[in-house]
C-alpha positions, -999 to +999 in steps of 0.1 A: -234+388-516-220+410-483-188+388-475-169+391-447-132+375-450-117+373-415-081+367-417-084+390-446-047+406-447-029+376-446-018+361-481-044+335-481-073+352-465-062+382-487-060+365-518-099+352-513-110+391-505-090+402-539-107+372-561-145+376-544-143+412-550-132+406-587-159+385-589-189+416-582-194+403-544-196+431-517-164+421-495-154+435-461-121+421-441-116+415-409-079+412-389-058+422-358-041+452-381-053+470-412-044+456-449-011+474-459-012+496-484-008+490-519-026+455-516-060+452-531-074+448-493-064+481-483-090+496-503-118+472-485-140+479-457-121+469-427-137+454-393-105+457-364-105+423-338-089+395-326-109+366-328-088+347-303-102+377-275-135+370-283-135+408-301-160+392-328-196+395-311-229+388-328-236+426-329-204+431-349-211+403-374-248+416-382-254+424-421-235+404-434-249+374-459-218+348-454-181+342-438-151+336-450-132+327-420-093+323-428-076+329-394-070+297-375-035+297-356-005+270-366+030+271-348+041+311-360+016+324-335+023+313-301+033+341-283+064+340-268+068+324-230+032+308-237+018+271-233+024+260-274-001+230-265-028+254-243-023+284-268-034+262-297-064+248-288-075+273-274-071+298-305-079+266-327-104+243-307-123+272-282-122+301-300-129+288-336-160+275-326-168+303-304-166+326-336-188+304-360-212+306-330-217+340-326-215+345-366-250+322-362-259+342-337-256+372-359-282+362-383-250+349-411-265+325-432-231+307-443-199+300-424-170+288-452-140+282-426-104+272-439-087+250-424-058+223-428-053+191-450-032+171-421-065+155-403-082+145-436-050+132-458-027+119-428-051+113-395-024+095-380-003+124-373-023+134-348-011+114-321+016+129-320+012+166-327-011+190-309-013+213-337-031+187-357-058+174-331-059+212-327-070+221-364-095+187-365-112+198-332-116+233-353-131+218-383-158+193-363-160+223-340-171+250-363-192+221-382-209+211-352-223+249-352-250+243-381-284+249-377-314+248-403-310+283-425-268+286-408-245+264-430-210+259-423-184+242-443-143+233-440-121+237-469-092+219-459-061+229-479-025+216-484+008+233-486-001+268-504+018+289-529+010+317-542+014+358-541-007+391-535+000+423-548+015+445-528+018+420-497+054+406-490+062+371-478+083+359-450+083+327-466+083+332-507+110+359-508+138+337-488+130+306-516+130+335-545+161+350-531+177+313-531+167+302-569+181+337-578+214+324-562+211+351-535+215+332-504+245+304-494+221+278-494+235+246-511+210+231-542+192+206-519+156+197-508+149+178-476+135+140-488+100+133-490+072+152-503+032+164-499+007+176-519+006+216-531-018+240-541-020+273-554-033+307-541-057+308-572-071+273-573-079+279-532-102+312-541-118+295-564-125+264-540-138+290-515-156+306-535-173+272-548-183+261-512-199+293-508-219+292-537-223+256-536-214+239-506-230+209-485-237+222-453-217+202-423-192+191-447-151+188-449-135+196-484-105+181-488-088+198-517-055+199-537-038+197-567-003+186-570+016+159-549+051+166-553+085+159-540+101+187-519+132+186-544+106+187-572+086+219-558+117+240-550+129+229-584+101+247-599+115+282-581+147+275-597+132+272-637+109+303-628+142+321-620+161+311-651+184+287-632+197+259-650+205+241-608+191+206-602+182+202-569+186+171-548+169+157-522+186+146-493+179+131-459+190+166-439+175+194-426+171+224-445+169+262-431+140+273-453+118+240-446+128+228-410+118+198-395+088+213-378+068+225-410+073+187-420+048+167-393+049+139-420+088+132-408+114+145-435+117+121-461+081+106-456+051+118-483+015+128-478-001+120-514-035+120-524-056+127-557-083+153-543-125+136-552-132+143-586-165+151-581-159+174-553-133+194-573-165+200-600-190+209-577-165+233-559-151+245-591-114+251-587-085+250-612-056+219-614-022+221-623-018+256-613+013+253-587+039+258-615+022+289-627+019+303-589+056+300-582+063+316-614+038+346-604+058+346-571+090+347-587+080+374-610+069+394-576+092+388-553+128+384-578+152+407-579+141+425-615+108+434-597+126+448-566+146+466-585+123+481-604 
């Protein structure tokens, strides 16, 4: 199958290119900037544009059999001195849609677009946070694009960890650099928890709604619900530390407030539909074997060597 993964140099966009070429798929990606090198992307087909700007046309989508669209906008990409509120629904609500449209328009037979777990496990956040009305007006947007012979499916993850060769992390390295007793961070976890998932069970979830998917629907998947104290805890025994974290009602610099919606000390827990997690095929109990393949990546043996 020709696959396009837009979003496709980004850790989880990348990580579904890597895994659906592995799997004999013909796979093309799609971003602002080229793959860096030394990733598995950089040796894929790239296709330059900014799907906020409208760059994706019909005419550049033709010939390709489905879409893997992992590029939807959260708080890190606001441009600086913009509207938050405007910027995100446009980029989320406007231009999502817009894309799944034209990738119709294209002759695409099968839009798979990722998206977030907040409207489907905690709907009542909403009220109270653009960014979430912003992602659910994505996933009925894009939805709402199906036509007889065009599917299009959500896959709505969780909090993700996970690593790709090659492709560094603003946000793995700080937490490896911490369990490795690196940074003067003290041995605490803000209160509360959600539910995690890794980069490997995701691919595989993709990969299932592609092949397997009901068209028009929202996937909520998963795998782990875990306390924050519980999760960083895991970084520590990857690294060898013998440091038991505690939770505490506080904020903390490597998981502010504002990557919380839930509230700090609240929990977002749910046990993903059994029978959607066999028809899409994905892996469980895989987040302690992620941090320990982003530990083994990112710690200080591995930049050393």
């Amino acid at each position: 199958m020709k696959i396009l993964v837009v979003g496709g140099t980004g850790a989880l966009g990348g990580h579904a290119a890597a895994y659906l070429a592995d799997k004999g798929h013909d796979v093309s990606i799609a971003a602002r900037n080229p793959a860096p090198a030394g990733t598995p992307m950089a040796d894929m087909p790239f296709v330059q544009g900014d799907y906020v700007a409208g760059d994706f046309t019909p005419d550049r989508l033709k010939g390709f059999d489905a879409i893997i669209f992992a590029a939807g906008n959260d708080p890190r990409h606001i441009p600086p001195s913009t509207d938050a509120q405007a910027h995100l629904l446009h980029a989320n609500a406007e231009a999502v849609p817009a894309f799944t449209r034209a990738a119709r328009e294209a002759g695409v037979k099968r839009v798979i677009q990722l998206g977030s777990f907040y409207p489907q496990a905690a709907p009542g956040l909403e009220e109270n946070n653009f960014y979430i009305r912003s992602r659910r007006l994505a996933c009925e947007g894009a939805r709402a694009e199906a036509r007889p012979g065009f599917d299009v499916i959500s896959v709505n993850a969780p909090f993700m960890v996970g690593s790709v060769p090659g492709l560094s992390s603003m946000i793995f390295e700080p937490y490896v650099a911490w369990a490795e007793g690196q940074l003067p961070i003290p041995a605490f976890a803000p209160a509360g928890g959600t539910n995690f998932m890794s980069f490997r069970s995701l691919s595989q979830a993709l990969e299932g709604a592609l092949l397997r998917g009901e068209s028009g629907k929202a996937y909520l998947v998963g795998d782990e619900t875990l306390s924050f104290a519980d999760y960083f805890g895991l970084f520590f025994k990857a690294a060898g530390s013998p440091v038991t974290l505690e939770a505490r009602d506080e904020a903390h610099p490597l998981l502010p407030d504002v990557a919380i919606p839930q509230g700090r000390g609240n929990w977002i827990r749910y046990e993903p539909d059994a029978t959607e997690t066999a028809l899409l095929g994905y892996a469980r109990n895989d987040v302690a074997n992620a941090v320990a393949e982003v530990v083994a990546q990112y710690g200080k043996a591995n930049v050393a060597a």
